[in-house]
Each structure stands twice: as C-alpha cells, then as structure tokens.
N, C-alpha and C positions, 0 to 999 in steps of 0.2 A: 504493500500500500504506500511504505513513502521512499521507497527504491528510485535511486535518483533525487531528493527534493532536495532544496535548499532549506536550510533555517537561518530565518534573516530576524527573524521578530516571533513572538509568541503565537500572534493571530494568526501564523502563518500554518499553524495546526489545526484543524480543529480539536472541539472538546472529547469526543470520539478517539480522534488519532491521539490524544495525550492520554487518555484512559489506556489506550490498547498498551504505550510507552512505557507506564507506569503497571500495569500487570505484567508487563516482561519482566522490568525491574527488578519485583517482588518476586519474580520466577527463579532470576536469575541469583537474588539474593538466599531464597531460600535452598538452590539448588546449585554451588560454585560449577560444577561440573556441566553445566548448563553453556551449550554453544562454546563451549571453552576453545575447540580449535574452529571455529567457524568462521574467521575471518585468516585462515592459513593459507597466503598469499597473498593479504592486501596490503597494501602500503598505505597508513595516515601523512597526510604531513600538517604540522603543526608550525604556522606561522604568527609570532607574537613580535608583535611592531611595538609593544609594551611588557613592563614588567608582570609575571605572575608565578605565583605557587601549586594553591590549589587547582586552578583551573587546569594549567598546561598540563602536571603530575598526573591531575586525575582523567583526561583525556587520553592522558597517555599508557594511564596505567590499562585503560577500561581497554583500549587498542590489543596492548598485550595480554591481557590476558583470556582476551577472544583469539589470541593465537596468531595477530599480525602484527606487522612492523609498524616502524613512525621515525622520519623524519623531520627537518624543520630547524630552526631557529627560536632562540628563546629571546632576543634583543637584534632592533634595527639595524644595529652595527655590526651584527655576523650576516646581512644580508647587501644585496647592489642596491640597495634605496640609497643606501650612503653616498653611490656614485648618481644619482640622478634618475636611476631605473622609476618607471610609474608603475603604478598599482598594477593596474591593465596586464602591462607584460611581465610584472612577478607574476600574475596568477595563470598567466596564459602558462611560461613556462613550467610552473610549478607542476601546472595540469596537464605536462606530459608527462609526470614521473608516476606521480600517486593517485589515488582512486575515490579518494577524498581530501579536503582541506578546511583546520580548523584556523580561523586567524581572528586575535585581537591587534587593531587598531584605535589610536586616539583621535582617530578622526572620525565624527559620524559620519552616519551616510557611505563608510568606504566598506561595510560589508553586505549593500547591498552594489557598490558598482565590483567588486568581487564577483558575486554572483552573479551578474550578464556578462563576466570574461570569460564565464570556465563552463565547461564543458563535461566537469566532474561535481558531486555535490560542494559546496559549500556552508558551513555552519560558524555561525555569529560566533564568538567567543567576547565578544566587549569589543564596541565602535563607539569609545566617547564618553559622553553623559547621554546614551540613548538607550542602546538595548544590550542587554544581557540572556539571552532565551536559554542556555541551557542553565544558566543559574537559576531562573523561573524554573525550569522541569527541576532542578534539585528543591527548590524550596516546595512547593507542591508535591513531590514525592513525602516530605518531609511530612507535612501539615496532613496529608494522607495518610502516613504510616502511626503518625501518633497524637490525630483528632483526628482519624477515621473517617475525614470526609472534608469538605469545604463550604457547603449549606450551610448560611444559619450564623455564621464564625462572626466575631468582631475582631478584627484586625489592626493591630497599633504601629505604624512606623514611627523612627524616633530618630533621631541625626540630623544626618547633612540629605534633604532628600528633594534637594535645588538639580546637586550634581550626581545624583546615587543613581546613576543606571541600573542598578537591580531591584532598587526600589520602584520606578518606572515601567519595567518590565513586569515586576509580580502584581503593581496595583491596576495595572492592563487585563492582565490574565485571570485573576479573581473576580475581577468586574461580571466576568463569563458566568458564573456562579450565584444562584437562587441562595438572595437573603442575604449577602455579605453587607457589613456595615466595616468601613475604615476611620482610623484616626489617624489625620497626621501632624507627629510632633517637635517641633523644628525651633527655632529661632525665626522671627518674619526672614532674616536675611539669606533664609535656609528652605524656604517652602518649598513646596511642592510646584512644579510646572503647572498654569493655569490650563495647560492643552488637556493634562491628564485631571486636573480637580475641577472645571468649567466643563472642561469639552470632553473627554471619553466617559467621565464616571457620571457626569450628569445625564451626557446622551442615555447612557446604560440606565438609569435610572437608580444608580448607587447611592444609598446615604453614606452622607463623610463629612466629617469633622475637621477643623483645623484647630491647634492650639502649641501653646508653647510651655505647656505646665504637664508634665509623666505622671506627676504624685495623685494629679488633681483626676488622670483617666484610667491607671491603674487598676481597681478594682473591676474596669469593665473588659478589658482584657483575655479573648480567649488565645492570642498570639498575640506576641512582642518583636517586634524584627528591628536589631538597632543593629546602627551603621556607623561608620567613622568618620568625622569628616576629615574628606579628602584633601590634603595642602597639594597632591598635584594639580586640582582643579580651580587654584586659588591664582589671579593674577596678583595680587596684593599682600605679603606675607602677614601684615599686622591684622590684616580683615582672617587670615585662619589663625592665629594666635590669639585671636580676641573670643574666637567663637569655636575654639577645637575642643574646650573642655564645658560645652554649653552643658550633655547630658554623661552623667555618669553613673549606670548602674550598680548598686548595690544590696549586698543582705537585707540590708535595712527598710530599704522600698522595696523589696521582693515581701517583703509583710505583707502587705494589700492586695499583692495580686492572688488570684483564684489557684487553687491547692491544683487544677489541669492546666492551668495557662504553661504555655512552653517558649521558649527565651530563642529568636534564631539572630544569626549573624552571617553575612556571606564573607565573610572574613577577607584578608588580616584584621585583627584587632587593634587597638594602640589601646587606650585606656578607659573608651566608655563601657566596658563592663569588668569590674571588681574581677581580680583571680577569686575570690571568697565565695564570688556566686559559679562558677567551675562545678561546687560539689551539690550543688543546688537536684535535683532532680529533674527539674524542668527546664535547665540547661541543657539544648538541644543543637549546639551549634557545630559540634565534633561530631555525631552523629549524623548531622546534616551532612558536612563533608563526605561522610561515606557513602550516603544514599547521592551523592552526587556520582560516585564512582559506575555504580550500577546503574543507574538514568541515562548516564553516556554509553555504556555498554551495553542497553537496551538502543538506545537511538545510532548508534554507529551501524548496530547489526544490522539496523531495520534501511537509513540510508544507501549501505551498500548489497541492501537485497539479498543478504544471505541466509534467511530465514528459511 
C-alpha cells in the first residue's frame, strides 16, 4: 500500500495507512524476529544537512536490523553542498545508489523539493521549523501504546512551540482524531504558529487553549509533550537566554498532574525536565525513543515494499 511513497508531512498518510504502521510496529515489537532479514539487499541512505542522534541512530538502526544496509552523511561538510552542489543533484545522484532516502535539512520546504528529484522514496527526517513526520509516527505510536488510543485525550505542549517542528507536526496529526482538546504553553514570544492555532485546528474544529502558566493547566493533562527551546533557531542570543529556562519541569509540579498522565519529549533535552522526574512512572520519553525504532522499521518495510 505505500510501496514507493514519499513522506513529506503527516497528512501525507492517511488515518488508515498510520493505523496499519502502527500495528506492524507493535508486531514487530512484540515479535524481534519479525521481517528481520526482509530488507537483505536494500540500501538506506541517510542524509543529515543537520545535527542529530536519535533520529539518524534510530533510522539506522530500524534499517539494520530488517537486515539492510545504510549509507549517508551525518553533517553538511562530509557532503559537495560545501562545494556548491544543489539539492536537486545531491538527491538525483544519491538516487542512483540506494533505494530509499532519509534526509534532515534546515531549510523548509527542501524535503519536499527532494521528493520531485528522486525517483526513489523519500522520507522527511526534519526540514526546518516545519515538519517532522516520523517523529509524529513515534509520538502516536507512543500515546497509542500507553493511553491506548487518541479519542477523547487533552493534550498539553509546553516550550519553544514558535520553532518546535515536532510540535507542528503532532498538533496537525491529532487534529485527525475524534474529541482531542490541546493546550498550548509557551511564552507569547514562543506561540504556536497562527496557521496551525487559527487555521488547521480551527478548520478541524479542534478546541485549544493558549497560555503561558503549566501549574495553572496541569491537573487537566492527559499528555504532557515538552520541548527545548531551541538556541539554533534563535537569530538573537539574549532573546534565547532570556527565555530558554521559561519552563522547567519538576517533582514538585508533577503533584497535580493525573496518576495516567504520561510526560513525552522528542529529545535532546537541556534542562526543562528535572533528572528527579527520570524515575517518575509517567516519564515516557526513553520509551518513546524506542517505539521510534520500531515505527521506522515498520514504515521503511512498508516504503520499500517488502512486505
């Protein structure tokens, strides 16, 4: 079913095609031995125009351990962008080696002109402050596996969620979902995109809240997703020094919230959540990471048709 497709953006699934993603997932989770050599023979390549950890690792891992290769670049300076190469003809050549291609760039908009170069699937890995989709299929796996569904949820973002591409990307994709209410909680100088809180969640008919007080919505909390703010997305250093330590989760405000509420982070971290809350139960952001593993190794299989 999505042999061949591109993933450029969330909406680029349907609700259907991410259910089926997400039962492999869990397939593949429950069962390691599952597809294990089903991609022997394929080549990933993974091209990161930007720094990352989890993403590129767990891309990579999800690769290997379906049993194919991966290569690529983890920084623009082991690539010919440096000499002037354009996107265009990285992906053209790229897409004579491998059989898929995951790439972060910081430029939006550049993985969807990726996708009408190539000839091979392409998957968003982060373009910017825009979209992030397989981080959405990790968090949704996540919110799936341990609140059993997404109907119904009230949903809290908490950060920098001006420039949080994955904050964008999940409040897109939830919107898809009967009953979801969001909160989002920022600093004004940190809001949310008016496209995403006027224009997609309103079209949807989403209730959502703005505010700039955690303590004050706490208690309503069935999900918590905090974010970092990002100094790479800062042209001003004193504007992210002034407002990097706006929210800082702790034990202490973990009081108020609901005995199910579950804590996610699409990581790295810096300091808005306490190590103290690490041994919390409802810290679910390492667990997240793994269910990111398997979401890729469900969506790779499924991209290069070897189901």
């Amino acid at each position: 079913m999505l042999k061949g497709r591109h993933l450029i953006e969330p909406g680029d699934f349907t609700i259907e095609e991410l259910d089926g993603l997400f039962s492999l997932a869990e397939r593949i989770e429950a069962d390691p031995a599952y597809l294990r050599e089903s991609c022997r023979g394929k080549l990933l390549a993974t091209l990161f125009f930007e720094p990352s950890t989890r993403t590129r690792l767990s891309f990579e891992a999800a690769m290997l351990r379906l049993g194919g290769s991966c290569l690529g670049f983890a920084e623009p300076g082991s690539s010919s962008a440096v000499k002037g190469e354009s996107l265009a003809d990285t992906i053209r050549t790229v897409a004579c080696y491998a059989d898929a291609i995951v790439m972060r760039n910081p430029k939006e908009g550049a993985a969807l002109v990726a996708s009408r170069c190539s000839e091979i699937p392409v998957v968003n890995a982060g373009d910017g402050g825009h979209h992030h989709p397989t981080q959405t299929l990790t968090d949704l796996l996540t919110i799936r596996r341990l609140r059993g569904g997404f109907n119904g949820l009230t949903v809290g973002f908490c950060g920098d969620l001006k420039f949080g591409r994955t904050v964008h990307s999940l409040a897109m994709a939830l919107a898809r979902y009967a009953g979801i209410r969001m909160i989002f909680i920022s600093p004004p100088e940190l809001s949310a995109p008016e496209y995403i809180t006027r224009g997609a969640l309103a079209k949807a008919g989403v209730e959502y809240q703005e505010t700039d007080r955690l303590e004050k919505v706490m208690p309503s909390l069935d999900v918590l997703y905090m974010t970092r703010v990002q100094r790479e997305r800062f042209f001003n250093e004193e504007d992210y020094i002034r407002l990097k330590d706006s929210y800082i989760l702790t034990a202490e405000k973990m009081e108020a919230a609901k005995k199910d509420m579950i804590i996610l982070h699409p990581l790295p971290r810096v300091n808005e959540i306490s190590l103290e809350v690490d041994a919390d139960p409802r810290a679910a952001y390492f667990k997240q990471a793994k269910y990111g593993m398997y979401v890729r190794m469900a969506l790779l299989s499924s991209v290069l048709g070897v189901l």
